[in-house]
C-alpha positions, 0 to 999 in steps of 0.5 A, a space after each residue: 243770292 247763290 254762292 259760288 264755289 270755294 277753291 282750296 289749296 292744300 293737303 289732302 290725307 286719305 285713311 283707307 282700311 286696308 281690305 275692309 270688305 272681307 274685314 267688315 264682312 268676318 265681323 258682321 258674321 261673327 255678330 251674328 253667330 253671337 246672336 248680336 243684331 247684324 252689323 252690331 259689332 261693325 258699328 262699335 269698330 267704326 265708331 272707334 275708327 271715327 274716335 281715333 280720327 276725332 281725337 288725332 285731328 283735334 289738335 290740328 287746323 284740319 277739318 274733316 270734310 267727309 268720311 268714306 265707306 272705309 275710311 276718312 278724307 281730311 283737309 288741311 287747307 292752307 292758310 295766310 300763305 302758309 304751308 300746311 304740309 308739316 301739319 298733314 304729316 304731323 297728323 298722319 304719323 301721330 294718327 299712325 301710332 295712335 292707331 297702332 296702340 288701338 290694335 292693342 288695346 281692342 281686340 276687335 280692331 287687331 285685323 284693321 290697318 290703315 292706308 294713309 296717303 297723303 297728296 297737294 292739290 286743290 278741292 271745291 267747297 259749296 258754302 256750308 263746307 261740304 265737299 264737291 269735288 277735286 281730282 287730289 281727293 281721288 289720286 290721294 285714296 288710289 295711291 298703292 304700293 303695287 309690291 310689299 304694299 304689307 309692309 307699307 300699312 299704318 305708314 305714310 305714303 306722300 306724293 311727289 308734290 307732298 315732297 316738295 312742299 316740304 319746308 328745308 327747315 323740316 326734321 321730315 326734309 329730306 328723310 322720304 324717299 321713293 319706295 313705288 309707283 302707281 298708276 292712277 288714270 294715265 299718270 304715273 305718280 311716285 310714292 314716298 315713304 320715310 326711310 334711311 337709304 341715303 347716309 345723311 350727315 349732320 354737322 360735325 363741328 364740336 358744339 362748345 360748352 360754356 358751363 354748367 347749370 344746377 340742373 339733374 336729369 332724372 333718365 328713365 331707361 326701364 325697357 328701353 333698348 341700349 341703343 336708344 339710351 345712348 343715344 339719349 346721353 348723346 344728345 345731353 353730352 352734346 348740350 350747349 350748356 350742361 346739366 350737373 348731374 344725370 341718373 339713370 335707371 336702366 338694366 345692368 348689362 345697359 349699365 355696364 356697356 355704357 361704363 366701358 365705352 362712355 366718359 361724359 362731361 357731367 356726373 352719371 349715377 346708375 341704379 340698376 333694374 333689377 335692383 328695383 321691387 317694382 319698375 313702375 313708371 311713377 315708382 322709377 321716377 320717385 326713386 331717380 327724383 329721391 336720390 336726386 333730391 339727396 344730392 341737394 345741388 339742383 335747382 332745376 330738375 328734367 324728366 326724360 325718357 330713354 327713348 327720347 333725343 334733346 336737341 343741342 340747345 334744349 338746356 340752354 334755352 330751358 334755362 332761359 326760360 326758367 330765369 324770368 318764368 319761376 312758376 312754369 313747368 315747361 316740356 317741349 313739341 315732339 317729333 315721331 316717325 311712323 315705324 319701329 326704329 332699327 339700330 341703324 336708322 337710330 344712329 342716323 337720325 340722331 346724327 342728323 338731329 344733333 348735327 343740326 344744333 337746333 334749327 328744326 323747328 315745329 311751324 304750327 301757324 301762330 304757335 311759333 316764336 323765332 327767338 331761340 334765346 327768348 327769355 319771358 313767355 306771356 303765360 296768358 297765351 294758348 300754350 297753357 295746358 292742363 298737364 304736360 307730357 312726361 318724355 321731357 317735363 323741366 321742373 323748378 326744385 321748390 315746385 317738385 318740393 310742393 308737388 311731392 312724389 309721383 302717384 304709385 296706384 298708377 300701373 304700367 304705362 299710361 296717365 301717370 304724368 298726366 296725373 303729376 302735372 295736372 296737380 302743378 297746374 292745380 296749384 296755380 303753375 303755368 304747364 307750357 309746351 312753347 314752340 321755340 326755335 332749337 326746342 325740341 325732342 325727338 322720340 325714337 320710335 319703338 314696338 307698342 309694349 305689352 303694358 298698353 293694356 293697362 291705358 284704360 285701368 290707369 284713366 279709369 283711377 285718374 277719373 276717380 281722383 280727377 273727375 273734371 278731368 272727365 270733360 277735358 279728356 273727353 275726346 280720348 276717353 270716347 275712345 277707350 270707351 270710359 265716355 
C-alpha cells in the first residue's frame, strides 16, 4: 500500500551563502595552484558549513530535510499545537553567532556569509521524510533585501507571517521591524530584521526589595565595555531579592565611572585590571571567588559575566531553588540577538528586559515549568547536563569548597567553565539549566574577540584531561576538526 503525502506546518529556515558561485570558484582555483586536487579545498569548507548546521540544529526539534547547492533548508514543524517560531529563531540567531566565530577561527571560511530567512507556511512530506514540495521552501531561500543587502548578512531575515506567529510572551515580540521588501513571483513580502527604531518602554514601577539573601556575585567584567558592565549591575540592583556582596573585576576608568554615578543597595568591591598579572578567564574567576571566600558570609556563590543582564527575579528564584535542591548547580536559558549591540540599543533592550520583571520566558515544548516560585526540580528529568555554561553559573559554598579553584592551563576564552562544572558533575552534582518563568538572562551581544583562536588549543587540553568528554562533544569538536 502506497502512502499518501504528508502536509506540514511550520517554520522554514533558509541558509544561503551569500555569492557562493564566485567564492566557491576562487577556492576550487586556489586548490589547484596549490597542487591540491580539485575541489579539495571546497570539500573541507562545505564540511565544516554541514558541521556548524549539524551542531546549531542538534539542540533543537528541527530536521534538516534537505540540503542546497549553497546552503540549507531546515524544517521546524510544529507540533501538538505548538508554535514553533521561537524555536526557528533561537536557531538561526545561535547559528548567526556560531558562525561568526567560525569565520574567525578558519581562515578559509573569513569570505563566507549566510543569508538566513526565515518564512511560515506549509511543506509535503513523502513517507521516509524526504522533501516534496512547497511554495514557503522557494519565497523563504529568495527573500533579498534589494539595498544594503551587506549589511543584512549573518542576520536574520523573517517574513510577515514569521512576525505574527510570534508569541507576546517573546523577548523577540515586537523588537523585528521592516527593514525591505522583495518581490518574489507576483508578491510583494515585507522583510523583518531585529532593530531598535521604536523606543520601547518597560515598566517603570519600582520592584520592592524585601531583603537580602547571603549570596556573592563574582562579576567578570575584563574586556568588557562600560555600558554592558552597567548595565549588568542594573539588572542585579533591581533584583527582587538582593545578593550580600558583588565584586567586580574590571578596568580602572570602568571602576571610576562607576564609583562617581552609582550608589547600589548592596556592597561593591572593585579589583582593578591592571592590578592583575594575568586576565585570564579561570585566573579572574579565582581571584573574584578567593577574595569572596575571605569574606566568609556567602552561602551561595553566582558567576556572571559582564556582559550578561539577570532578569528582576533571577536571585529570588535561584534561592528557592537552592532551599530544597542542595546539590545542584543551576545556570539559566539565555537569550542572544544576531548583531553587535550599540550603547544605544543596549540601553533600550535592558529597559525592556527589566521592565518586564520576569515574564519572558523560553517555550522549548515540554522544557517548561509555568510556576516562577517553584521550590523542588525532579533532577532524574532531562534538564541534567554534563557542564554548564559560565555567564551565570549559581553555586552552593560547600560545592565550591569540594570543586576548588578553576583550572589556570585553560587560556583566553573557551572551555574553561566547561572544565569546572564537568568536574561538579563528576562528583555527583546535578548540573541543571531549568526553564522557569522570570529565569532567564540575556547576553548583550558584542564583536567576536581576538581570543577566539585560542577555542581549539583549549578543547585540544580539555581532551587530554577528560577523554570521555570526547563523545559528548562530538558534534562541536567535528567542527574544530579535533574528530
Amino acid at each position: 500500500m502506497i502512502e499518501t503525502v504528508r502536509p506540514m506546518c511550520g517554520i522554514v529556515v533558509s541558509l544561503d551563502i551569500c555569492k557562493s558561485t564566485n567564492i566557491f570558484e576562487k577556492i576550487v582555483e586556489k586548490g589547484t595552484k596549490d597542487k591540491n586536487s580539485d575541489g579539495f579545498d571546497l570539500y573541507q569548507v562545505v564540511d565544516k558549513i554541514y558541521k556548524a548546521i549539524e551542531w546549531s540544529v542538534s539542540s533543537f526539534s528541527g530536521e534538516i530535510i534537505r540540503f542546497t547547492g549553497d546552503g540549507a533548508l531546515i524544517f521546524f514543524e510544529e507540533s501538538m499545537g505548538m508554535s514553533s517560531t521561537e524555536l526557528a529563531l533561537e536557531f538561526s540567531i545561535n547559528f548567526s553567532n556560531l558562525w561568526k566565530k567560525c569565520k574567525e577561527w578558519f581562515d578559509m571560511l573569513r569570505e563566507i556569509n549566510f543569508r538566513i530567512c526565515l518564512d511560515k507556511g506549509q511543506v509535503m512530506s513523502n513517507p521516509d521524510g524526504g522533501l516534496w514540495s512547497g511554495l514557503v521552501l522557494n519565497r523563504a531561500s529568495k527573500m533579498r533585501h534589494v539595498e544594503g543587502e551587506e549589511k543584512f548578512f549573518n542576520r536574520v531575515t523573517i517574513s510577515e507571517d514569521v512576525l505574527e506567529s510570534i508569541s507576546e510572551q517573546s523577548i523577540y515580540h515586537n523588537l523585528f521591524n521592516e527593514t525591505g521588501q522583495c518581490k518574489i513571483g507576483d508578491i510583494k513580502m515585507k522583510l523583518y530584521n531585529i532593530s531598535f527604531e521604536s523606543e520601547e518602554k518597560g515598566n517603570e514601577n519600582e520592584v520592592q526589595k524585601a531583603y537580602s539573601i547571603p549570596c556573592g556575585i563574582c562579576l567578570n567584567g575584563i574586556d568588557t565595555s562600560f555600558s554592558r558592565i552597567a548595565s549588568v549591575l542594573d539588572s542585579v540592583k533591581n533584583q527582587t531579592i538582593l545578593p550580600k556582596r558583588v565584586i567586580l573585576a574590571t578596568t580602572g576608568s570602568n571602576i571610576e565611572k562607576i564609583k562617581n554615578n552609582y550608589t547600589f543597595p548592596f556592597e561593591t568591591v572593585f579589583i582593578s585590571e591592571e592590578s592583575l598579572r594575568n586576565i585570564n578567564r579561570s585566573s579572574v574567576r579565582n581571584i573574584l571567588m578567593k577574595r569572596m571566600l575571605n569574606f566568609n558570609d556567602c552561602e551561595m556563590f553566582c558567576f556572571l559575566d559582564g556582559d550578561t543582564v539577570i532578569s528582576p527575579l533571577c536571585l529570588s528564584i535561584a534561592n528557592n531553588l537552592f532551599q530544597s535542591n542542595p546539590d545542584c548547580i543551576f545556570s539559566s536559558p539565555r537569550i542572544d540577538f544576531d548583531f553587535t549591540l550599540s550603547d544605544t540599543e543596549i540601553e533600550k533592550i535592558v529597559k525592556i528586559f527589566l521592565g518586564k520583571k520576569g515574564e519572558f520566558y523560553v517555550s522549548n515544548g515540554l522544557n517548561y515549568w509555568g510556576n516562577r516560585n517553584v521550590k523542588s526540580i525532579d533532577t532524574t528529568y532531562n534538564y541534567k547536563e554534563k557542564f554548564l555554561g559560565s555567564y551565570l553559573l549559581f553555586v552552593p559554598l560547600t560545592i565550591i569548597l569540594e570543586n576548588g579553584m578553576w583550572d589556570e592551563n585553560f587560556v583566553g576564552w573557551g572551555e574553561e567553565d566547561i572544565d569546572y562544572t564537568y568536574r561538579m558533575s563528576l562528583k555527583g552534582y546535578h548540573l541543571l539549566t531549568p526553564k522557569i518563568e522570570g529565569f532567564l538572562s540575556l547576553h548583550l551581544t558584542h564583536d567576536v574577540g581576538n581570543d577566539s583562536s585560542l577555542m581549539l588549543k583549549n578543547a585540544r587540553y580539555l581532551l587530554s584531561k577528560y577523554p570521555d568528554l570526547y563523545e559528548y562533544r562530538m558534534g562541536f569538536y567535528a567542527l574544530l576538526g579535533l574528530v
